[in-house]
PyMOL commands that place a pseudoatom at each C-alpha (Angstrom):
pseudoatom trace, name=CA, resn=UNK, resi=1, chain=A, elem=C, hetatm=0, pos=[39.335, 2.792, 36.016]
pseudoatom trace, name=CA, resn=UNK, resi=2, chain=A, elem=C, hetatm=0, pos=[36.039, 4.574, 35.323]
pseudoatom trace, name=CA, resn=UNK, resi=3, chain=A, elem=C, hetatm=0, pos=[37.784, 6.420, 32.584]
pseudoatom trace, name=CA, resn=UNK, resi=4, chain=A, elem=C, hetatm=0, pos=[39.284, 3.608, 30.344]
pseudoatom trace, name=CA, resn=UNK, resi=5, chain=A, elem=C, hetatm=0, pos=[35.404, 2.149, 30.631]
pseudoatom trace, name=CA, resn=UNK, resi=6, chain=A, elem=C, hetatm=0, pos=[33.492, 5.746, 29.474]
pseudoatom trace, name=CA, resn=UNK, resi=7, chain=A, elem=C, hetatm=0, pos=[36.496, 5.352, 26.917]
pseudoatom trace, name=CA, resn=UNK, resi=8, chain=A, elem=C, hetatm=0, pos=[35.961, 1.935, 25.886]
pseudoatom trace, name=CA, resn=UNK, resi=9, chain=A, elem=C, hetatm=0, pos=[32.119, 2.562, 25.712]
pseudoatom trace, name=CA, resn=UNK, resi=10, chain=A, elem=C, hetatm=0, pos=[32.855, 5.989, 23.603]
pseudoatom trace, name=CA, resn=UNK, resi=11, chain=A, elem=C, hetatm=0, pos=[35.042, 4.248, 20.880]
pseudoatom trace, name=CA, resn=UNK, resi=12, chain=A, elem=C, hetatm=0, pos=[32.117, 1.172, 21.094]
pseudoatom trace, name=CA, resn=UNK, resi=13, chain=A, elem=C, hetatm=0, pos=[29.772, 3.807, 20.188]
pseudoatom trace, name=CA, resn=UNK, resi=14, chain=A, elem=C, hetatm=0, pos=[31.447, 5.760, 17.731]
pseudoatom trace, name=CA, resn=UNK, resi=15, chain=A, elem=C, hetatm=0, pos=[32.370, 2.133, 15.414]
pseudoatom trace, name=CA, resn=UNK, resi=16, chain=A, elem=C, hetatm=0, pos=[29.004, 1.033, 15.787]
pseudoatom trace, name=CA, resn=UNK, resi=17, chain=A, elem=C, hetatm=0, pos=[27.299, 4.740, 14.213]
pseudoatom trace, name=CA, resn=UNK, resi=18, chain=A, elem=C, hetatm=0, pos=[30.153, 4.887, 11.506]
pseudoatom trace, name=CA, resn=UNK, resi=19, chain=A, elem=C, hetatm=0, pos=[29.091, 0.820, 10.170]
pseudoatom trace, name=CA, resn=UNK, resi=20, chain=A, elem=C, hetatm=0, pos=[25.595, 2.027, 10.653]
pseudoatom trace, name=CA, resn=UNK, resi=21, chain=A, elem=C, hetatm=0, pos=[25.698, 5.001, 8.728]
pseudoatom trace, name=CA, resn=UNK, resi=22, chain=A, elem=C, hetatm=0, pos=[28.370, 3.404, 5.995]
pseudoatom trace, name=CA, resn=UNK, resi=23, chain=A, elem=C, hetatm=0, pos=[25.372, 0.845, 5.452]
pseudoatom trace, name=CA, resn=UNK, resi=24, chain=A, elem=C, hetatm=0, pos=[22.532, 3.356, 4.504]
pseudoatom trace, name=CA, resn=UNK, resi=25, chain=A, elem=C, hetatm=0, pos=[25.298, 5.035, 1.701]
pseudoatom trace, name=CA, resn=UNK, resi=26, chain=A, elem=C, hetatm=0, pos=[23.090, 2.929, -0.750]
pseudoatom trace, name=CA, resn=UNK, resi=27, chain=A, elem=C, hetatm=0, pos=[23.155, 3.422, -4.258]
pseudoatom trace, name=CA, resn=UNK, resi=28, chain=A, elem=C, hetatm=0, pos=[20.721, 6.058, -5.086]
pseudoatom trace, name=CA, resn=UNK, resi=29, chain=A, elem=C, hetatm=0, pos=[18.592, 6.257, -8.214]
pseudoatom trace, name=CA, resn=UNK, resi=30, chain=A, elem=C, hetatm=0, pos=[18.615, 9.268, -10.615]
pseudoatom trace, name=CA, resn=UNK, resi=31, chain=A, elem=C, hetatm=0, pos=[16.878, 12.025, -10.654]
pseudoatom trace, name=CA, resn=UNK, resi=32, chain=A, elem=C, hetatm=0, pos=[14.390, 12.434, -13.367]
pseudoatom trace, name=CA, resn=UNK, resi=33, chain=A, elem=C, hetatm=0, pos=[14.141, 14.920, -15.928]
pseudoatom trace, name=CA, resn=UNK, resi=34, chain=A, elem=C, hetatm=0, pos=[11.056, 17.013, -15.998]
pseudoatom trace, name=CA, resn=UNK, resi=35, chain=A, elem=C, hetatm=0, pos=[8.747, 17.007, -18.096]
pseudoatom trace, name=CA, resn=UNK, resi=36, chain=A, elem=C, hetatm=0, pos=[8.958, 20.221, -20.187]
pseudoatom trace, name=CA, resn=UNK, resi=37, chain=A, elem=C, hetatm=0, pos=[12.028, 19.475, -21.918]
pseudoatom trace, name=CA, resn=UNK, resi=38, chain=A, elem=C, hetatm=0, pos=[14.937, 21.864, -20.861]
pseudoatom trace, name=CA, resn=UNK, resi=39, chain=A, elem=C, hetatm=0, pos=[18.457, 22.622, -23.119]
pseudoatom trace, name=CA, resn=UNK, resi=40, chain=A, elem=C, hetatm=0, pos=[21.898, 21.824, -21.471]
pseudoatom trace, name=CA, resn=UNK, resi=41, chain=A, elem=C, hetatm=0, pos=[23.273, 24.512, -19.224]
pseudoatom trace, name=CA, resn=UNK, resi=42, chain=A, elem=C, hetatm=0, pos=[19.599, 26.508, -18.773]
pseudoatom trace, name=CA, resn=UNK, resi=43, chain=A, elem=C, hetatm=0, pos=[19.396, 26.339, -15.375]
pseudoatom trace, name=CA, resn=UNK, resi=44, chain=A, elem=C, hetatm=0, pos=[16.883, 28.499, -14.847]
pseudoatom trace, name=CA, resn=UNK, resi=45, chain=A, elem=C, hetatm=0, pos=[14.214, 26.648, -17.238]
pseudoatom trace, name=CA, resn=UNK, resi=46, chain=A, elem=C, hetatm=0, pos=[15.498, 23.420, -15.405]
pseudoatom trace, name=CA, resn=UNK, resi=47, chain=A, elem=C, hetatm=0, pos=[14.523, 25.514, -11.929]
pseudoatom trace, name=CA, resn=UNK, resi=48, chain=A, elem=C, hetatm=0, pos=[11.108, 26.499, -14.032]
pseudoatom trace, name=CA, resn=UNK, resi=49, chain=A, elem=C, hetatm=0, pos=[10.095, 22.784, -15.394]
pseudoatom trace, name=CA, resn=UNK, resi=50, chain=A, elem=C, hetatm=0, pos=[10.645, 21.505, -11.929]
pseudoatom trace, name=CA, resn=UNK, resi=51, chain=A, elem=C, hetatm=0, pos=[8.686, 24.000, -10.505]
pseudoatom trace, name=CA, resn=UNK, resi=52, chain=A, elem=C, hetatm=0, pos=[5.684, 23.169, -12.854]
pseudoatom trace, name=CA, resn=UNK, resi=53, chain=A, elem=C, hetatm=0, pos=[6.227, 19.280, -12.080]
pseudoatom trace, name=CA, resn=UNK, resi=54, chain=A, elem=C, hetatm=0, pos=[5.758, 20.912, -8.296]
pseudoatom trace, name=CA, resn=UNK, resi=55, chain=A, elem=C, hetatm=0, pos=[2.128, 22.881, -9.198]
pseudoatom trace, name=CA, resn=UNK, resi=56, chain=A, elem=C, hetatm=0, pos=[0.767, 19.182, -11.196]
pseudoatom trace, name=CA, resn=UNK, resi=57, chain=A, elem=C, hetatm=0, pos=[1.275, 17.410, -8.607]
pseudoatom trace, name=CA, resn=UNK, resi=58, chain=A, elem=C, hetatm=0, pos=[0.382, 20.399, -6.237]
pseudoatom trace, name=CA, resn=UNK, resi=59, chain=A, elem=C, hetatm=0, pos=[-2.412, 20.638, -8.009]
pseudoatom trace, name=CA, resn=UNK, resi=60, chain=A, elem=C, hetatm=0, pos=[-3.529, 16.632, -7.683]
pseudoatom trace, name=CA, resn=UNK, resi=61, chain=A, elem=C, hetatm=0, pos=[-3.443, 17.155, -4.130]
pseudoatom trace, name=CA, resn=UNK, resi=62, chain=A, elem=C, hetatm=0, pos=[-5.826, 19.396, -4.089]
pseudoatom trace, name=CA, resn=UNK, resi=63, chain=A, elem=C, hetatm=0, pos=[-8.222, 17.755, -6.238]
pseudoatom trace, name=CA, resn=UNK, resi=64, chain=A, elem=C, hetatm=0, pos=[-7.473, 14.346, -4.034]
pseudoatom trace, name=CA, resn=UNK, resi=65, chain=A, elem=C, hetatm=0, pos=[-8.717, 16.139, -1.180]
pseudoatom trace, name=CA, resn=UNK, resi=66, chain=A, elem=C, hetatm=0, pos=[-11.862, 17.637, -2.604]
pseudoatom trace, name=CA, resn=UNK, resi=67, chain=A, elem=C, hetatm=0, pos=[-12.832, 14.480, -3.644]
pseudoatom trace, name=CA, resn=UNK, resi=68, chain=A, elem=C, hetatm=0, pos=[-12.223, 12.963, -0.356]
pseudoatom trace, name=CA, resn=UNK, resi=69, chain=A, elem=C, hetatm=0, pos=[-14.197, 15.708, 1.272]
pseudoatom trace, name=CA, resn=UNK, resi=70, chain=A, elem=C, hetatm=0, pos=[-17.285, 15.484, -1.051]
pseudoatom trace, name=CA, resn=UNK, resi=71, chain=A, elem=C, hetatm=0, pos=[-17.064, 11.435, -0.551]
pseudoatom trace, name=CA, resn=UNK, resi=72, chain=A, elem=C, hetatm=0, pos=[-16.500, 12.259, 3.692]
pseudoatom trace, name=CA, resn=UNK, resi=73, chain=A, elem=C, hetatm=0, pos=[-19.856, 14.672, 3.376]
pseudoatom trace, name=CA, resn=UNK, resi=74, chain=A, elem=C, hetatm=0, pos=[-21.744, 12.462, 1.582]
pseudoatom trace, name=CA, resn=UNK, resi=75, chain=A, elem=C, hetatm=0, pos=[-21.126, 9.114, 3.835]
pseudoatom trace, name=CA, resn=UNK, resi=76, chain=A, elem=C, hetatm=0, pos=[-21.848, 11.351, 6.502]
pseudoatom trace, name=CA, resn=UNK, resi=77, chain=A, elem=C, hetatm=0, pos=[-25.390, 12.246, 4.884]
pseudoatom trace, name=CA, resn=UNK, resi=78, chain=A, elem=C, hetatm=0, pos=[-26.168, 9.230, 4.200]
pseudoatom trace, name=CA, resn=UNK, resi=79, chain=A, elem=C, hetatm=0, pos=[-25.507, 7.765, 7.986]
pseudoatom trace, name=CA, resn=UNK, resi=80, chain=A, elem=C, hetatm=0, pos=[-28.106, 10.687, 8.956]
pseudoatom trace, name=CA, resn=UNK, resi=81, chain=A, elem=C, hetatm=0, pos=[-30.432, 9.424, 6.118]
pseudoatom trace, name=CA, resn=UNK, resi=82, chain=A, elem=C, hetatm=0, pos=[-30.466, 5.657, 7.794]
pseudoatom trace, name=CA, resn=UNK, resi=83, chain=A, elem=C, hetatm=0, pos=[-30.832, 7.311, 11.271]
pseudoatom trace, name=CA, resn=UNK, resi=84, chain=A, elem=C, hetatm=0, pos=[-34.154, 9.499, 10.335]
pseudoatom trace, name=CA, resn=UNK, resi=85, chain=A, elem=C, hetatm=0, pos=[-32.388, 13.148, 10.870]
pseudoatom trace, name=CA, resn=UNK, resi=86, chain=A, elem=C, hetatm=0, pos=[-31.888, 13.561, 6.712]
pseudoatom trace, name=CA, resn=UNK, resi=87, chain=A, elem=C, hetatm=0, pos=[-34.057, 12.416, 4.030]
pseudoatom trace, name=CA, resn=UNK, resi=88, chain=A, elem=C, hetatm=0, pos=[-33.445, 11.267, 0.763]
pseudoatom trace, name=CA, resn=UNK, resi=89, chain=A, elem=C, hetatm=0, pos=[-34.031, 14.260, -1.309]
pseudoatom trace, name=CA, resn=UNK, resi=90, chain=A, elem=C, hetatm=0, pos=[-31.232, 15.963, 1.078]
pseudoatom trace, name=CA, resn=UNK, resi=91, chain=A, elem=C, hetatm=0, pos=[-28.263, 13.187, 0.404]
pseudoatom trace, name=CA, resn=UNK, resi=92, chain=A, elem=C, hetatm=0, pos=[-29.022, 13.515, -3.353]
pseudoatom trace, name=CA, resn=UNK, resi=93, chain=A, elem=C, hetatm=0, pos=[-28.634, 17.092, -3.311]
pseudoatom trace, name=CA, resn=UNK, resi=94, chain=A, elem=C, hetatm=0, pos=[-25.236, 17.032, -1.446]
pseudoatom trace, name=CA, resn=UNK, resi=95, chain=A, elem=C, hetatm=0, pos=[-24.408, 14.029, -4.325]
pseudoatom trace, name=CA, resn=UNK, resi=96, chain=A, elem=C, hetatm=0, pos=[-25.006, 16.462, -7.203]
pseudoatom trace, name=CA, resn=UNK, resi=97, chain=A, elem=C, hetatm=0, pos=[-23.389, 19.556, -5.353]
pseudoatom trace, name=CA, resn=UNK, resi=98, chain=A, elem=C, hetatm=0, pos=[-20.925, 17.894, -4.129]
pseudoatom trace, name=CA, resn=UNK, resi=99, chain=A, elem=C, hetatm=0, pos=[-20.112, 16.671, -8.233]
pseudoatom trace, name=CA, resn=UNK, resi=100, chain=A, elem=C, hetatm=0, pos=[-20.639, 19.601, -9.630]
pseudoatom trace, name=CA, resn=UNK, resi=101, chain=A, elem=C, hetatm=0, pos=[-17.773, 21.202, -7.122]
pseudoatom trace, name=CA, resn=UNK, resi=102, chain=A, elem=C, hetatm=0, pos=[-15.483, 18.750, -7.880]
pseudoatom trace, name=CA, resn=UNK, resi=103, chain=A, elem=C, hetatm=0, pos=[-15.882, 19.448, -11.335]
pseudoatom trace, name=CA, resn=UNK, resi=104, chain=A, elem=C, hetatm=0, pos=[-14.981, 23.130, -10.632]
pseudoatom trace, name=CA, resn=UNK, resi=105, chain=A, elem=C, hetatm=0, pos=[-12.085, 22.357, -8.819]
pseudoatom trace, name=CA, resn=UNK, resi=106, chain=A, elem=C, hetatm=0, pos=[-10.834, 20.161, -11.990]
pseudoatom trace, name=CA, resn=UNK, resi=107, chain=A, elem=C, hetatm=0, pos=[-11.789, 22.953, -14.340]
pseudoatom trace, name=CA, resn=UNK, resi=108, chain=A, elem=C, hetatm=0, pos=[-9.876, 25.475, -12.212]
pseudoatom trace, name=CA, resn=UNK, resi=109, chain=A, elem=C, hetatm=0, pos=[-6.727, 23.227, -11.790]
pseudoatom trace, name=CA, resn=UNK, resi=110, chain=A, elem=C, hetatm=0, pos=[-6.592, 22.466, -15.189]
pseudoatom trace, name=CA, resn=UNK, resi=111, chain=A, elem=C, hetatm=0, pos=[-6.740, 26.165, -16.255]
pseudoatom trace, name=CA, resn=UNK, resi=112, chain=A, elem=C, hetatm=0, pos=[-3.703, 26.731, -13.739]
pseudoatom trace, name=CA, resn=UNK, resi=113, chain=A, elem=C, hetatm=0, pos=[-2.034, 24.145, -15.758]
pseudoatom trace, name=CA, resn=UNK, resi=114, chain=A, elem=C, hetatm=0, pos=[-2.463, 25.828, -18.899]
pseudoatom trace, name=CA, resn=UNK, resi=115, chain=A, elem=C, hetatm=0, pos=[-1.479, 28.767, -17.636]
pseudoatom trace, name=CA, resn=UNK, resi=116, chain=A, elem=C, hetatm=0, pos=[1.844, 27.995, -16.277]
pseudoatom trace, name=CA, resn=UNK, resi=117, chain=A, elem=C, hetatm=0, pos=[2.503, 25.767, -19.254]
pseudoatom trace, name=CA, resn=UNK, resi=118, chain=A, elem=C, hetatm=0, pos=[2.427, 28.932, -21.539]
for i in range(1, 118): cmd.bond("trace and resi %d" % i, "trace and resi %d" % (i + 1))
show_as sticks, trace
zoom trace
């Protein structure tokens, strides 16, 4: 008796996964071309224009996240400023520093980009 139940609750199981996963076989969309334009059948410059799409956006990351960290510093200096441990001269220095590296790290990024473009 306990068999044709554990059997009953198998086959239960295994229709219910197979109309779940049948549902998410959705109609994908394309894949899109890179942007360096490749010819047919060069599979290799296909493999190299995707891998530059990889470094932009590689390299957008990492200029997200310097800008986030300058903006986290600065908020931070400027809490200390309004609670007497920083003064004003201090926050504006960490402002201009803090612009002047993220201006480096764009300058930097963008000669990686020119470099892997050539």
């Amino acid at each position: 008796m306990k068999i044709k139940k554990y059997l009953k609750r198998g086959v239960e199981a295994l229709t219910g996964s197979f109309l779940w996963i049948q549902s998410s076989f959705a109609a994908l969309p394309d894949v899109s071309d890179p942007t360096n334009d490749v010819e047919d059948g060069n599979y290799l410059g296909l493999a190299q224009a995707y891998g530059f799409d990889f470094v932009a956006l590689l390299v957008l990351v990492v200029a997200s996240v310097g800008f986030l960290t300058v903006a986290s510093n600065v908020i931070s200096s400027y809490r200390e400023v309004q609670t007497g441990k920083k003064t004003w001269t201090e926050l504006g220095i960490q402002f201009v520093v803090g612009c002047l590296l993220l201006v480096f790290i764009i300058f930097l990024m963008t000669e990686v980009s020119g470099i892997l473009d050539d």
